[in-house]
C-alpha positions in Angstrom: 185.1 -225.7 104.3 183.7 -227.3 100.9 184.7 -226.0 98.2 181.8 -225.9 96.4 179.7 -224.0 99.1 182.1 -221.5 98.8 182.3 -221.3 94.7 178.1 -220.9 95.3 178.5 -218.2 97.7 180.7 -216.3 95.8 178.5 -216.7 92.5 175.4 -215.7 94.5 177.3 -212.8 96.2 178.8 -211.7 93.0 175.3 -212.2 91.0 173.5 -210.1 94.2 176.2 -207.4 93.7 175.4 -206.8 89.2 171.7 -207.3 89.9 172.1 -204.4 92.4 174.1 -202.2 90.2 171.7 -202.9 87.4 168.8 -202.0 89.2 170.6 -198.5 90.6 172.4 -197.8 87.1 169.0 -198.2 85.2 166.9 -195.8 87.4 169.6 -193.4 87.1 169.5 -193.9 83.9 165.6 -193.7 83.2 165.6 -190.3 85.4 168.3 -188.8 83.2 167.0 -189.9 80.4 163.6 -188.2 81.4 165.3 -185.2 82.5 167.2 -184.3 79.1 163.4 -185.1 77.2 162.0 -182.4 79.3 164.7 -180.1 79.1 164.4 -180.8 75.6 160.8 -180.3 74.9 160.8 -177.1 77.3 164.2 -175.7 74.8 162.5 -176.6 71.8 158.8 -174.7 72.8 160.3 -171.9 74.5 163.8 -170.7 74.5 164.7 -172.0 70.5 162.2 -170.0 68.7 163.2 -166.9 70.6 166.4 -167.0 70.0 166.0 -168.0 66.1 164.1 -164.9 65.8 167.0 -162.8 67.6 169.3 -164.6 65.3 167.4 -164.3 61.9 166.8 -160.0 62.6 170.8 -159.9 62.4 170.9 -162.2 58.7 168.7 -159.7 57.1 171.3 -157.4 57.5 173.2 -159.9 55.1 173.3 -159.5 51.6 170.5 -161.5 49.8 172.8 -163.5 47.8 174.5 -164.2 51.1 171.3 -165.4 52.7 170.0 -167.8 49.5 174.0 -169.5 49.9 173.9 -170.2 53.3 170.3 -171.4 52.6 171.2 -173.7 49.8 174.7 -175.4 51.9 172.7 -175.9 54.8 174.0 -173.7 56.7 170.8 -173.0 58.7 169.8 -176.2 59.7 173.2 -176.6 60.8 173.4 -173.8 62.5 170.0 -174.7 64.6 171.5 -177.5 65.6 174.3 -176.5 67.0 172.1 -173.7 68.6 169.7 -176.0 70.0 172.3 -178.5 71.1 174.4 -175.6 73.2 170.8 -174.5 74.7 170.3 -178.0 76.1 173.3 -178.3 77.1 173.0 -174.8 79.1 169.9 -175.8 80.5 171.0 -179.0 81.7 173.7 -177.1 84.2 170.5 -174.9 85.6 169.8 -176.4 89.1 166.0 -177.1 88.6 163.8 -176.8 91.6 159.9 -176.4 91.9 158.3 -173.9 91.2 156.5 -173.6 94.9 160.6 -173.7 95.7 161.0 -171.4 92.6 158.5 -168.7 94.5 160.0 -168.5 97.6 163.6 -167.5 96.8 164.6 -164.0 97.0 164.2 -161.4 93.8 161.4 -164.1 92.7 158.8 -162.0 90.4 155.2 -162.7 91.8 
């Protein structure tokens, strides 16, 4: 056997073998990648404001002075991020199916 058939077949093998894993890494990548933007558009426009709102009804119960310090550290943008980070997060364990799928399972509303 020639040495330097065999040297070519393993490059060409070995090259074959990362193009492949490449090709499959990317497109798993690219359809998570898709996945968490929708999650995150659908968090951001439906679930976040609700719960925000739940949220901000239990700081008025604060003390003003309480409110306008937490407001002036940051506290609030800090806290909707970590609120809005933990909702993604959430939703990203929910098995999502269609909603033709969605319909057909039992205690569905209609």
């Amino acid at each position: 056997m020639n040495p330097l058939s065999f040297i070519a077949d393993m490059a060409t093998a070995v090259g074959r073998f990362v193009f492949a894993s490449f090709r499959d890494g990317i497109g798993l990548l690219v359809a998570k990648l898709l996945g968490v933007f929708g999650l995150t558009m659908i968090s951001m426009s439906a679930f976040l404001p609700d719960l925000k709102g739940t949220l901000s009804q239990y700081a008025t119960a604060m003390p003003p002075v309480v409110v306008q310090f937490a407001g002036a550290i940051g506290l609030d943008v800090f806290m909707t991020m970590v609120i809005s980070a933990l909702s993604i997060r959430l939703a990203s364990k929910v098995f999502i199916v269609p909603k033709s799928v969605a319909d057909q399972l039992p205690g569905a509303s209609r």
